[in-house]
Backbone atoms as SQL, in Angstrom:
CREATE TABLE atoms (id INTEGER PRIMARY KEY, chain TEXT, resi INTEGER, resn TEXT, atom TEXT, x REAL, y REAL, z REAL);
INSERT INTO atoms VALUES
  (1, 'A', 1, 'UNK', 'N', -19.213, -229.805, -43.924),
  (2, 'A', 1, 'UNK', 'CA', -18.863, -228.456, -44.270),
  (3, 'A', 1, 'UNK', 'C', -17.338, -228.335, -44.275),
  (4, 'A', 2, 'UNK', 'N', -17.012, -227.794, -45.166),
  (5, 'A', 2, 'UNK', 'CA', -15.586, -227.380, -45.401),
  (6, 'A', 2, 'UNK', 'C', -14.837, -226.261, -44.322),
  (7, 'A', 3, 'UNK', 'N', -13.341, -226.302, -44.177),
  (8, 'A', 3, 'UNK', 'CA', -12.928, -225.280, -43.183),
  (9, 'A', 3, 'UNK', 'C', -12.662, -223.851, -44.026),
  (10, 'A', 4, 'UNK', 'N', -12.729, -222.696, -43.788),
  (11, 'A', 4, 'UNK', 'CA', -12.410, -221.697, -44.455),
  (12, 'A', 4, 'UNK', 'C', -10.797, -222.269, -45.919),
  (13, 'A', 5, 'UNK', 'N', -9.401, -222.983, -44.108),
  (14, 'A', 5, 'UNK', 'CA', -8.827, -223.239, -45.166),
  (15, 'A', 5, 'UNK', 'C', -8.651, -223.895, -46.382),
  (16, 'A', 6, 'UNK', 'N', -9.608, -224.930, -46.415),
  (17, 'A', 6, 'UNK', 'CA', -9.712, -226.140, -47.782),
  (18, 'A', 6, 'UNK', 'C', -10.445, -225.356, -48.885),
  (19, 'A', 7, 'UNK', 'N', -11.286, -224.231, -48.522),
  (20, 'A', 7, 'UNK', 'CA', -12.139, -223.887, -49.550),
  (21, 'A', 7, 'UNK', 'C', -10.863, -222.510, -50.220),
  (22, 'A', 8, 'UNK', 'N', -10.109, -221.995, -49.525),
  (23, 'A', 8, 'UNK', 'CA', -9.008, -221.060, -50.111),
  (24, 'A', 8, 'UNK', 'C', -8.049, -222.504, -50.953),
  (25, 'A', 9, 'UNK', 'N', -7.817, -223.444, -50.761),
  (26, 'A', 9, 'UNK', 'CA', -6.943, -224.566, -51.092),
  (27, 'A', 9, 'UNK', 'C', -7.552, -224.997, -52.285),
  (28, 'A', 10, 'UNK', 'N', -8.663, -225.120, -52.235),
  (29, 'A', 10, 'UNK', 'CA', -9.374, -225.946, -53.658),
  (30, 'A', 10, 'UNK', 'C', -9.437, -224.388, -54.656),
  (31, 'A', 11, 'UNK', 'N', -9.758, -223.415, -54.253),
  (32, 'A', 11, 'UNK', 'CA', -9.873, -222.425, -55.617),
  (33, 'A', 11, 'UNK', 'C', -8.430, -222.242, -55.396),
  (34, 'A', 12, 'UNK', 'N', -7.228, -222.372, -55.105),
  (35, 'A', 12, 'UNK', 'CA', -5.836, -222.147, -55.058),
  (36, 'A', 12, 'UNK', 'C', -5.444, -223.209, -56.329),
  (37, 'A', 13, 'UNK', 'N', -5.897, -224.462, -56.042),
  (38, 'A', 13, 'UNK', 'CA', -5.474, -225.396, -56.481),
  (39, 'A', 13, 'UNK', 'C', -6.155, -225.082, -57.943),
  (40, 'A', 14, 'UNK', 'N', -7.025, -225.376, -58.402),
  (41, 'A', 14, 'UNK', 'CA', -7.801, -224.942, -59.752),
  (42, 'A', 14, 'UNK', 'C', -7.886, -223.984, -60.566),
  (43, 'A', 15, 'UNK', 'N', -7.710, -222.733, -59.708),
  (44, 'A', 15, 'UNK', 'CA', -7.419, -221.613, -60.496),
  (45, 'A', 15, 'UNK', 'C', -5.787, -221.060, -60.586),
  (46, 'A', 16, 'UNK', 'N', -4.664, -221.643, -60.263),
  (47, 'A', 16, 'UNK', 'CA', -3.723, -220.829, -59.868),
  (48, 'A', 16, 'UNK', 'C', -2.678, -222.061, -60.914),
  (49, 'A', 17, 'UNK', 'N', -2.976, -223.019, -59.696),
  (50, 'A', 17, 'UNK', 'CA', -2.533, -224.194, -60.755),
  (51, 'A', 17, 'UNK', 'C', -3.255, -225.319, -61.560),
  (52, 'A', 18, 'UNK', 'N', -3.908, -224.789, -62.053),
  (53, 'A', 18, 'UNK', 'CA', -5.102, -225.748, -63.578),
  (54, 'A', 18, 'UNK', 'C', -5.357, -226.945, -62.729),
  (55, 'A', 19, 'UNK', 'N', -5.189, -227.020, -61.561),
  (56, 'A', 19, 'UNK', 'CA', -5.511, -229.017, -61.102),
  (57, 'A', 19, 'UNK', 'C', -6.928, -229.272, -61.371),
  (58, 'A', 20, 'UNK', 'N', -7.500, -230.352, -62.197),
  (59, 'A', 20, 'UNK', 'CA', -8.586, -230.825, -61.907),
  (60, 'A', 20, 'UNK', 'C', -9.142, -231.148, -61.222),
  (61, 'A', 21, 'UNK', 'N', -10.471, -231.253, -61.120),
  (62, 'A', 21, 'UNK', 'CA', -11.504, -231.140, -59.769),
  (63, 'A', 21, 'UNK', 'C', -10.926, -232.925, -59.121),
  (64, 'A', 22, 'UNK', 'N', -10.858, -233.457, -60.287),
  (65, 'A', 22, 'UNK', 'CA', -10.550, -234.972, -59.722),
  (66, 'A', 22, 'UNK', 'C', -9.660, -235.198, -59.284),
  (67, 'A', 23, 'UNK', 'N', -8.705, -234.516, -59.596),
  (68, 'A', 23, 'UNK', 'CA', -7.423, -234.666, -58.976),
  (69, 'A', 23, 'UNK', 'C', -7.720, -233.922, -57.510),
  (70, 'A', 24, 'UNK', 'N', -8.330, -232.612, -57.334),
  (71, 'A', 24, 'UNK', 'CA', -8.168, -231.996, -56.018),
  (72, 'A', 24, 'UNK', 'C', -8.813, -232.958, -54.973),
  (73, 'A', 25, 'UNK', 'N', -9.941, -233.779, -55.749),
  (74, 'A', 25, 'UNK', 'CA', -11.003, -234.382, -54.247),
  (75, 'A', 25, 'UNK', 'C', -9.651, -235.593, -54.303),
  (76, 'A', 26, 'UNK', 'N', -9.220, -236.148, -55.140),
  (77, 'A', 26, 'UNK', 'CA', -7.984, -237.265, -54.382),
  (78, 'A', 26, 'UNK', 'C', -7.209, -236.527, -53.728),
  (79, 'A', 27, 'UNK', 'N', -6.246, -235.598, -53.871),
  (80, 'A', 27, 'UNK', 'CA', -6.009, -234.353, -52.743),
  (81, 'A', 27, 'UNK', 'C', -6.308, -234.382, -51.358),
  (82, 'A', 28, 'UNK', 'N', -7.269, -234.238, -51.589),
  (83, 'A', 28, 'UNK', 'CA', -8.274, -233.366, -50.096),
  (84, 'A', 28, 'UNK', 'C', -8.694, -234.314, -49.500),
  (85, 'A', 29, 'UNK', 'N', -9.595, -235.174, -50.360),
  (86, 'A', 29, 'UNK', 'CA', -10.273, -235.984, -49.651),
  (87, 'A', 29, 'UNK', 'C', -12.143, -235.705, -49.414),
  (88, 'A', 30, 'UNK', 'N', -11.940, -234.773, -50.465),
  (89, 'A', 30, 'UNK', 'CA', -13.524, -234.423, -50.638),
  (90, 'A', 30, 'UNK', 'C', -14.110, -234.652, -51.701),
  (91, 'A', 31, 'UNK', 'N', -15.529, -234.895, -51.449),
  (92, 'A', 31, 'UNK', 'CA', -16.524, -234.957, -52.363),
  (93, 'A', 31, 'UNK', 'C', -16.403, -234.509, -53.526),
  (94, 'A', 32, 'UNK', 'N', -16.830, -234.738, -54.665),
  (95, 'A', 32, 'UNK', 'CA', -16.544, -234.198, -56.071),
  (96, 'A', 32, 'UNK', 'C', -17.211, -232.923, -56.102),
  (97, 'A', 33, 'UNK', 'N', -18.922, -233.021, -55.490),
  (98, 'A', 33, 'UNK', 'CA', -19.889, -231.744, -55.238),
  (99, 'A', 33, 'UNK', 'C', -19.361, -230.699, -54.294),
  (100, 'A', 34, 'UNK', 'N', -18.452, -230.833, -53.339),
  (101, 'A', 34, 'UNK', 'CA', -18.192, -230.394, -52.422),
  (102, 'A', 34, 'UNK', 'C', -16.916, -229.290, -53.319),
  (103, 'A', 35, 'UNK', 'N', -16.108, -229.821, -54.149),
  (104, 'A', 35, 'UNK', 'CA', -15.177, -229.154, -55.116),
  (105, 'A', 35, 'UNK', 'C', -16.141, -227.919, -55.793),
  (106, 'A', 36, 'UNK', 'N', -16.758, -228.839, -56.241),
  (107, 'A', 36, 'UNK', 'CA', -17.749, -227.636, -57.396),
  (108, 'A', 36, 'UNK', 'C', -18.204, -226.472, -56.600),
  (109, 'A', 37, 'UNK', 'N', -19.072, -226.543, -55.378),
  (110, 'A', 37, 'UNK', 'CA', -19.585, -225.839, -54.815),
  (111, 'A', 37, 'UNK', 'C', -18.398, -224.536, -54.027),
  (112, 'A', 38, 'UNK', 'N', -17.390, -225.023, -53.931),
  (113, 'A', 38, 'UNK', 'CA', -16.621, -224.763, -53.653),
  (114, 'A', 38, 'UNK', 'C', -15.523, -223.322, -54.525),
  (115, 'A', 39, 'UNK', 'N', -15.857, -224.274, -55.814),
  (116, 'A', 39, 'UNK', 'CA', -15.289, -223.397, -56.802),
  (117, 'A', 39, 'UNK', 'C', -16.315, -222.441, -57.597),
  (118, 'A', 40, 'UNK', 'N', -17.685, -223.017, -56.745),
  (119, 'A', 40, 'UNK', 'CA', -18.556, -221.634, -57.558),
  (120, 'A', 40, 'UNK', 'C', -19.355, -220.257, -56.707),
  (121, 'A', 41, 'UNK', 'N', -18.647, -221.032, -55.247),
  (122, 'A', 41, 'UNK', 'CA', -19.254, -219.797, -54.224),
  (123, 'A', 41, 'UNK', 'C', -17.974, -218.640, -54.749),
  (124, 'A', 42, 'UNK', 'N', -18.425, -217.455, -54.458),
  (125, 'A', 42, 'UNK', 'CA', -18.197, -216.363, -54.229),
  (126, 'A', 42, 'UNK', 'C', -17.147, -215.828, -52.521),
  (127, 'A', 43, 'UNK', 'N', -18.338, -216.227, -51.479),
  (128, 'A', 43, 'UNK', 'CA', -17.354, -215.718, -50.462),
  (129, 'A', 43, 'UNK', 'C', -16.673, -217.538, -49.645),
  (130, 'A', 44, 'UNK', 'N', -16.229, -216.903, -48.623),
  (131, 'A', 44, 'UNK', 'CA', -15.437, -218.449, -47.661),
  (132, 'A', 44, 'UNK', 'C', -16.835, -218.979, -46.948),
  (133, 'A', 45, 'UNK', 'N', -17.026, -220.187, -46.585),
  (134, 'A', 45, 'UNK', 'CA', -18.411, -220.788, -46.246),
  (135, 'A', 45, 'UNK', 'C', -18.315, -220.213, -45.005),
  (136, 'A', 46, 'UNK', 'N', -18.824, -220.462, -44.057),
  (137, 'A', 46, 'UNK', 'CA', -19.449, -219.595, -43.011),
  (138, 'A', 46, 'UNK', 'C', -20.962, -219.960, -41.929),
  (139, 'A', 47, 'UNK', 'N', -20.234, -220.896, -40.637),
  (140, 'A', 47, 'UNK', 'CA', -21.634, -221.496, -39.909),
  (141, 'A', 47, 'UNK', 'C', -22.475, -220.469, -39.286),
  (142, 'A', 48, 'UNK', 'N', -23.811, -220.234, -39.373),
  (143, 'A', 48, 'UNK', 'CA', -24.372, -219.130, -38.623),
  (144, 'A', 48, 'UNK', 'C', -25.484, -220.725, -38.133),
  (145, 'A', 49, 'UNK', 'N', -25.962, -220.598, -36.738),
  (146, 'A', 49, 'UNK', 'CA', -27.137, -220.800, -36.250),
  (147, 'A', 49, 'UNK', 'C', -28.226, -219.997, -36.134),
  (148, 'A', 50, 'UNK', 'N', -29.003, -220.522, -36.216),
  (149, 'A', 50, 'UNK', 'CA', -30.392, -219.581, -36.225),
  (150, 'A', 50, 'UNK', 'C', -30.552, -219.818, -34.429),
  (151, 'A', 51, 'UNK', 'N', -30.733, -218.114, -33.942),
  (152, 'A', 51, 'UNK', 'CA', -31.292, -217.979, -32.657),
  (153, 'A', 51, 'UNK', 'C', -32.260, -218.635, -32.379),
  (154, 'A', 52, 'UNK', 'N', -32.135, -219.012, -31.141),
  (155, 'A', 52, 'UNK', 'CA', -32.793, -219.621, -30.375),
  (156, 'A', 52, 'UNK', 'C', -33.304, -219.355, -29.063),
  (157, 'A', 53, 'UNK', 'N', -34.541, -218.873, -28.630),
  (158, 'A', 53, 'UNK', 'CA', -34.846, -218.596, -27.402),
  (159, 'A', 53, 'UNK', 'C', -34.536, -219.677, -26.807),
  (160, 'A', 54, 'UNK', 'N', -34.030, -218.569, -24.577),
  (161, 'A', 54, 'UNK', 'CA', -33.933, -219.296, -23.679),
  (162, 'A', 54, 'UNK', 'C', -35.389, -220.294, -22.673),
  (163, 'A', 55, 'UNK', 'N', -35.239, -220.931, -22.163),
  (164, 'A', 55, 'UNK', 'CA', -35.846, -221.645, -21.602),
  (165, 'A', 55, 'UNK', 'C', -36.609, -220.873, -20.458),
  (166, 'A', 56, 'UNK', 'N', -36.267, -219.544, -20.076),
  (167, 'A', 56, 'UNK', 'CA', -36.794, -218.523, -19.395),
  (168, 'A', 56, 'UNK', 'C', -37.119, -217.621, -19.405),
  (169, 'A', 57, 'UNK', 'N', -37.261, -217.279, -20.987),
  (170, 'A', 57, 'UNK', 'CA', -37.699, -215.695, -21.949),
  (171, 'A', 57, 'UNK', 'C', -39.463, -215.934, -21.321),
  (172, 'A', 58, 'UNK', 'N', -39.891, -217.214, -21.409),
  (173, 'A', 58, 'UNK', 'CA', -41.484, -216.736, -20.561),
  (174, 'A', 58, 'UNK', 'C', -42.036, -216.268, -19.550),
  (175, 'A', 59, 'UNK', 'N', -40.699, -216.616, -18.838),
  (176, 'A', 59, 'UNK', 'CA', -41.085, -216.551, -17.186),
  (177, 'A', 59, 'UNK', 'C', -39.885, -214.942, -16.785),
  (178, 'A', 60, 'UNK', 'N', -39.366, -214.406, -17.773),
  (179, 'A', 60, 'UNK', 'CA', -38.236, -213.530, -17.625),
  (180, 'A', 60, 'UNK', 'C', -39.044, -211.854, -17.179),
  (181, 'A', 61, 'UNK', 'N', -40.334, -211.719, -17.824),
  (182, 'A', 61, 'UNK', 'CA', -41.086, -210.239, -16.904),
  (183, 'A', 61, 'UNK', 'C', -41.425, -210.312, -15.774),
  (184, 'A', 62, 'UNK', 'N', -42.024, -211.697, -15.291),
  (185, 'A', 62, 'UNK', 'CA', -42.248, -211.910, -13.541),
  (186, 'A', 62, 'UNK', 'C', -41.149, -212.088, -12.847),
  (187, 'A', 63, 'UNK', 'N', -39.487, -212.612, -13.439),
  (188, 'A', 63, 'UNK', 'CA', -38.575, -212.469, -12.525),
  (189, 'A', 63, 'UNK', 'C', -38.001, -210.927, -12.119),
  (190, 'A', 64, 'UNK', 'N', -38.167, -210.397, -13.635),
  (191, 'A', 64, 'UNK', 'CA', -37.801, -209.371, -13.209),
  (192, 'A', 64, 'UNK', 'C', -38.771, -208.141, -12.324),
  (193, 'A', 65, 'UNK', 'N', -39.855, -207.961, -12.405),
  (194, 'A', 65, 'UNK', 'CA', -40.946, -207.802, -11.545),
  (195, 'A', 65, 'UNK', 'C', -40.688, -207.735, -10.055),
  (196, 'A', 66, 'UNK', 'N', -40.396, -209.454, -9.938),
  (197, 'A', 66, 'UNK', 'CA', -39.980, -209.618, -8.709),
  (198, 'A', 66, 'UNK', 'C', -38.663, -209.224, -7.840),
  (199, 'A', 67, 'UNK', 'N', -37.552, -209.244, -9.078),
  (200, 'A', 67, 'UNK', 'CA', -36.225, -208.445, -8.377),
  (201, 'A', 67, 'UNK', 'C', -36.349, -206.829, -8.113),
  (202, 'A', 68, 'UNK', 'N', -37.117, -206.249, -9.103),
  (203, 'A', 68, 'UNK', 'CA', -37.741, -204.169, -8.261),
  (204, 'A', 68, 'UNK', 'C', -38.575, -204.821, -6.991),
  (205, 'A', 69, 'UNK', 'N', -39.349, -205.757, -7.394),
  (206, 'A', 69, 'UNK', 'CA', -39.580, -205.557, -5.604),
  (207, 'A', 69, 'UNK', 'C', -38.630, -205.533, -4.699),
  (208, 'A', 70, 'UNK', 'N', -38.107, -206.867, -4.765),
  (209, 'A', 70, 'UNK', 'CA', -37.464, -207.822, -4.170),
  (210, 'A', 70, 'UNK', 'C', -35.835, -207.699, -3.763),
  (211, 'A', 71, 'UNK', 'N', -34.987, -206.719, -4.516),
  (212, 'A', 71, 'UNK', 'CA', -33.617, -206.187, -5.359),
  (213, 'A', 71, 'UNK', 'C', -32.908, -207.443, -3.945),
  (214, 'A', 72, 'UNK', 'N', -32.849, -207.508, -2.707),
  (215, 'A', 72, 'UNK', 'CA', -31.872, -208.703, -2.138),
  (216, 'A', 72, 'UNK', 'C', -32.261, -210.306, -1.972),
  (217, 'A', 73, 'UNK', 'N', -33.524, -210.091, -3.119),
  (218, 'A', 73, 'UNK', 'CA', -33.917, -211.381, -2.430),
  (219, 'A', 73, 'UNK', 'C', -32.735, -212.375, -3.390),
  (220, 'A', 74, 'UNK', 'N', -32.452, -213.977, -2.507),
  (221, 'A', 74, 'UNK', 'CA', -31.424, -214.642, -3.166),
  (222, 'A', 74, 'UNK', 'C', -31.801, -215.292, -4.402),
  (223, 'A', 75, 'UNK', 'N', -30.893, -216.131, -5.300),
  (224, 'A', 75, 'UNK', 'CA', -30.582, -216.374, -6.422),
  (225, 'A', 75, 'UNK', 'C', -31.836, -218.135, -6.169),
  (226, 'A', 76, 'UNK', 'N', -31.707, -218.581, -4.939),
  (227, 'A', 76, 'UNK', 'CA', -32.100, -219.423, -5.082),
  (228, 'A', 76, 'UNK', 'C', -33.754, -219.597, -4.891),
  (229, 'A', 77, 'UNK', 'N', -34.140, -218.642, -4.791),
  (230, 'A', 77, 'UNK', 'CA', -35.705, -218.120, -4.309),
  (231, 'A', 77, 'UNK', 'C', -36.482, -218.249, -5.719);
């Protein structure tokens, strides 16, 4: 995946100053597809992960259950 700045650099480079795609990946150092895609998105690329439940969302209504009973019992209980 590209950094925000290379993908402002490659449509800088192509649209501002005519450089060819071949010339930009000797440039950059990127992929030829990676240019294209580059020059045909719309916004800056952008990592999102898909959420992921915790390892204690099952067991998370009986802890809490147990802390209204419990409100001093310790962390390690």
């Amino acid at each position: 995946m590209i950094s925000v700045e290379q993908w402002a650099e490659i449509r800088r480079l192509h649209r501002s100053e005519q450089v060819p795609i071949k010339e930009i990946v000797r440039r950059l150092g990127v992929a030829r597809n990676t240019v294209r895609a580059a020059l045909a998105a719309d916004e800056p690329p952008k990592y999102s992960r898909p959420a992921r439940g915790s390892a204690v969302d099952a067991f998370e209504p009986q802890i809490r259950a147990l802390l209204r009973e419990y409100p001093t019992m310790p962390a390690t209980v």
